[in-house]
Structures are given as C-alpha cells and as structure tokens.
Steps between C-alpha positions, in 0.01 A plus 500: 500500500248270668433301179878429506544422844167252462713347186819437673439522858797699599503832633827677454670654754501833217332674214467796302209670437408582157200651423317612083591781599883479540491254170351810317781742606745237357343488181429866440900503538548244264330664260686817571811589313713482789579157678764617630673838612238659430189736700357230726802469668623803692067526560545196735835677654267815572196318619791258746659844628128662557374159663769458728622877533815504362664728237634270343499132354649282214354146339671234499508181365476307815569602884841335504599734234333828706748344783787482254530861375363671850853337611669612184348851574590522852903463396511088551815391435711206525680492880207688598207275787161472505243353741194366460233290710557107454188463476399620147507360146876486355453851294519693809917345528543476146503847368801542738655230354442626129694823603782299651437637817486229833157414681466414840161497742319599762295308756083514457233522801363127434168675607460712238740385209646845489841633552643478869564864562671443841730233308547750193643755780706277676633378195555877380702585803752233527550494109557909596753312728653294209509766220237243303176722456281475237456743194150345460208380728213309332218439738200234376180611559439169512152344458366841452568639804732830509800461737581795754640701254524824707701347710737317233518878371614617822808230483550595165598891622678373762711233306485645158356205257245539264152351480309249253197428584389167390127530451462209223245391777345845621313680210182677672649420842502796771813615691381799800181557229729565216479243193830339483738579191445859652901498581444702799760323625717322281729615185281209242189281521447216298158326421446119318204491210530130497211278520493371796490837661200764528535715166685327205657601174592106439824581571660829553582748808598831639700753636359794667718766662458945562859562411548655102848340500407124596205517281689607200761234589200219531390613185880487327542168636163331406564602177835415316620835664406660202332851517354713174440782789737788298540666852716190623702521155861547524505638145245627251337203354292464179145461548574067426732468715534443895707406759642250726621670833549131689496149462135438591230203402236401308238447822210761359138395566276464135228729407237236533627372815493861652107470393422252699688634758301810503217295499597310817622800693084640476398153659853483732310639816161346465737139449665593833152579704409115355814357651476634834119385482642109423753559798235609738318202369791248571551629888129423524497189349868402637605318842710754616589343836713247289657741248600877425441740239773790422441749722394812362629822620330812621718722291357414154235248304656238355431423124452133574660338158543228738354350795719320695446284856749318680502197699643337780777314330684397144347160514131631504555760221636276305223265533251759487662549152455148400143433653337820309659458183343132497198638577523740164599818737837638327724700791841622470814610763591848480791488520811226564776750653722696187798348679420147514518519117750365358627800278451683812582259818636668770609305821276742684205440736290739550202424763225733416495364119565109624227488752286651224566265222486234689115511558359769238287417206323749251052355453332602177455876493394671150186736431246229346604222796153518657367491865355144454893395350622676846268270712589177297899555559431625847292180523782282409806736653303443879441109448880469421577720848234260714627172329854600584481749832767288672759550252 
C-alpha cells in the first residue's frame, strides 16, 4: 500500500484489505469441486448468523439484492409505501421500486447522518391521519453507526410496519452491546461485502433475520425460487427433479466468493478497532473549532466505514473537494439526497438532510491508511479552514 501511494501519490478515500491469507482461501476453493452452490457457502451463512447473533442469514449477490427480496419477503407489493432516509445510496429506494411499491422519506439529524426519529413519528401520525402508512421502514445505519432502533421498533408496534435494517454500512458495529444484524429489533438486516466497505466478498451481500418463514422466503427468492427440499414438495418428486414454488432470482453468492468472505469476517473486528484508531487520530490531528465530525452516539459503537466531517457551508466543501484532490487526496460526498435524483426527484425539502449535504464530505478511511497519511490530510484539511476562515 505505501509503495503504491509513493508511485501515484494519491491516497484514496477507500480500500479493501486483502491479506495471503484471504488469497489462499480463494484458491483452495478454486481448486475445490464446488464454485458454486456448493459447502463454502451456507459455512459463511453460519459463521454471519454466529458473528452477529442471528438465526438466520442468506448470501447474496450484492446488498441491493439483500434489499430487494427482504421487501419481496415482507409482502411488498405494488400500491404498497416505503420510507427510507434521503440520505443513503439509491439501493435503499430502489428495492421498493423493483416491487412496484412507492418510496417516500424521512428527515435525518444533520448531526449524526441518521434517521430523524422525532420526524419519522410525526410523519407516522399524520400519515395515521391520511390512511398513507407504510408497510415498510428501512432505516440506514448510515456511516456505520446504528440508528435508534429500539425506538423505531416501538413505532413499528404502534403503527404496524415492518423493519429493514440497512446495515450495508454497519458490519461489526454495536447497537446497546449487541452486534448489529442481531434483528433484535427489526423483521431483516442487510449487510454490503463490497470493497469499499470493512469485510468484502468483491461483490455480494446479506440477509439475516430469526424468523423460519422469512428465511426460507430469502432463500426461495435468492435463488430462482426453486427448492429440491422434498418437505416443501407439493407432489412426490423423483430424486432429479425439483421445484419452483415462486418467481424468484438468480442473486446467490459463489463458493469462492463465500471464501473470502469467511476470511474477512475473522479479520472484520480487528479492521474495525483500526478504524476507530484512524478516527481518534483525525480529531487529534483535525481543527475542530472550524469543522464537525458525525456525532457518535452513546447507545452503540459505530463501525466507521466512513468518516465524515462537515463544514460551515456548500461553498467550502466543495472546495475542500477540489483543493485535496489536487493535492493527490481522493474524498467523496456521502450522499446527494435520493430525491434530488432524477429517477427519484421529489419536490420535497427536507431540512435535516439539506443542511447536511450541504457541508458533509467523507476523508480517506480504510484499514492500511496509516497515522502519518492521517496527519498529511489533516495537514492539508486545516490549511484549507485557516486560508478560508471567513467564508
């Protein structure tokens, strides 16, 4: 990693991690007779359920696709709403839109990048009010960080929607000392293996839940629909022949993907401990006065796939964007608002997620970024602030 930041002077704002050891899991698969559907597989699904505590949990091919069938599972349907934080990649409004169901969102606490929970309950009662609830609530743990999901849960009872928990963010991250993809308290949890984020598969995803019936529906769905399970028969079958209770999908995870995955998930924690370690580093190193990290609340340990700080106004992110990138320092904006897409635009304004756009920017964050890399973009990230403190 040093050799090739030394070669191109750039550090990117993200990186996986791949160690001789994760190379030698994939090619003990490869040289396996199975590269896909076969043993490697449902020992990653085990190892994800033990990790996170969960009885349950089905590889995908990619998060959005984990989004996709949860909603399929849960009953989405077209007519049907769900909502979502703006603030969030567009998977987390898509797999609504794949079911033909409606999307709409709810506000996020600029100070933490996480789902507004006073604006999800307001919003809750007067759609109550309108006959316009939701079937499905998908809250972003975004950044890492676990929303408040025991309250969510509690509005969930009360208002009778179901719960996704977008964790493509949150592997390893801690909700009241639990691990989230737990499901304490939602119906599905969803986790991202792409690699950019802290474990990776290359691509590929998940979908943990403790109920028998959504699991077996994940698993349906994620594959073709097709079962060779003779219990689920509907007739006696030949020993050849299987099949297909519901149109489902070719999203399954490979053998050899699921290896490195396994691989990952022994490292996932000890990855985590490193990024928190970097963060620490940057609110040393940082001018603090002049900006502000994402708040981190008491109720859980964020993951920190991302590090995010916000400034003062659009014109100085934006130019903080510029400045580092010519100085070989790659940053990114997590996220532009869902609805300000243009598949997605909404003439809605929501504050919380406005204010926060407006002056948020992710710095390099990724296990082999070291402490002297922290100290040479905090280096740069202050002498923007002083050279433009009365902007």
């Amino acid at each position: 990693m040093k050799k090739k930041l030394e070669k191109y002077k750039f550090i990117p704002y993200g990186k996986q991690t791949i160690s001789s050891s994760d190379i030698d899991q994939v090619i003990k698969t490869l040289k396996s007779d199975f590269l896909t559907q076969g043993p490697v597989v449902p020992l990653f699904q085990k190892a994800l359920s033990k990790y996170t505590g969960s009885k349950y949990s089905v590889l995908t091919n990619s998060c959005s696709s984990a989004l996709h069938i949860a909603c399929l599972a849960l009953g989405l349907k077209e007519g049907d709403t769900v909502w979502t934080s703006p603030i969030s990649y567009v998977a987390s409004a898509n797999c609504a839109k794949y079911c033909g169901a409606n999307v709409d969102f709810v506000d996020i606490s600029p100070e933490s990048g996480l789902m507004n929970i006073q604006h999800l309950e307001e919003k809750l009662i007067d759609a109550e009010i309108n006959n316009k609830l939701p079937k499905i609530v998908i809250p972003v743990h975004f950044a890492g960080q676990s929303c408040d999901m025991k309250k969510i849960h509690k509005l969930s009872l009360r208002y009778k929607f179901k719960i996704i928990e977008d964790a493509a963010h949150a592997i390893g991250a801690l909700y009241e000392n639990t691990k989230v993809g737990a499901c304490q308290y939602s119906d599905i949890c969803v986790f991202s293996f792409h690699p950019v984020k802290n474990i990776t598969t290359g691509e590929g995803g998940c979908a943990l839940t403790n109920n028998i019936d959504l699991y077996e529906k994940l698993a349906l769905y994620s594959s073709h629909g097709v079962t060779k399970d003779d219990s689920k028969y509907t007739e006696k079958r030949e020993p050849w022949e299987y099949e297909q209770l519901l149109l489902g999908f070719n999203f399954r995870l490979t053998d050899f993907q699921a290896a490195l995955g396994m691989s990952q998930l022994k490292k996932c924690d000890s990855f985590i401990s490193r990024r928190r370690a970097l963060v620490d580093e940057y609110c040393r190193n940082l001018n603090k006065e002049r900006l502000s990290p994402l708040k981190e609340h008491k109720y859980g340990k964020s993951a920190y796939h991302l590090f995010v700080i916000r400034l003062n106004s659009k014109a100085n992110r934006d130019n903080l964007f510029h400045f580092l990138k010519k100085n070989g320092i790659q940053t990114n904006v997590h996220y532009m608002p869902i609805y300000k897409q243009p598949y997605h635009k909404k003439n809605i304004y929501l504050k919380g997620a406005e204010k926060y756009y407006s002056s948020a920017i992710s710095l390099p964050l990724f296990p082999l970024l070291s402490f002297k890399d922290v100290a040479t973009i905090s280096k740069k990230v202050n002498k923007f602030i002083q050279d433009n403190a009365s902007h």
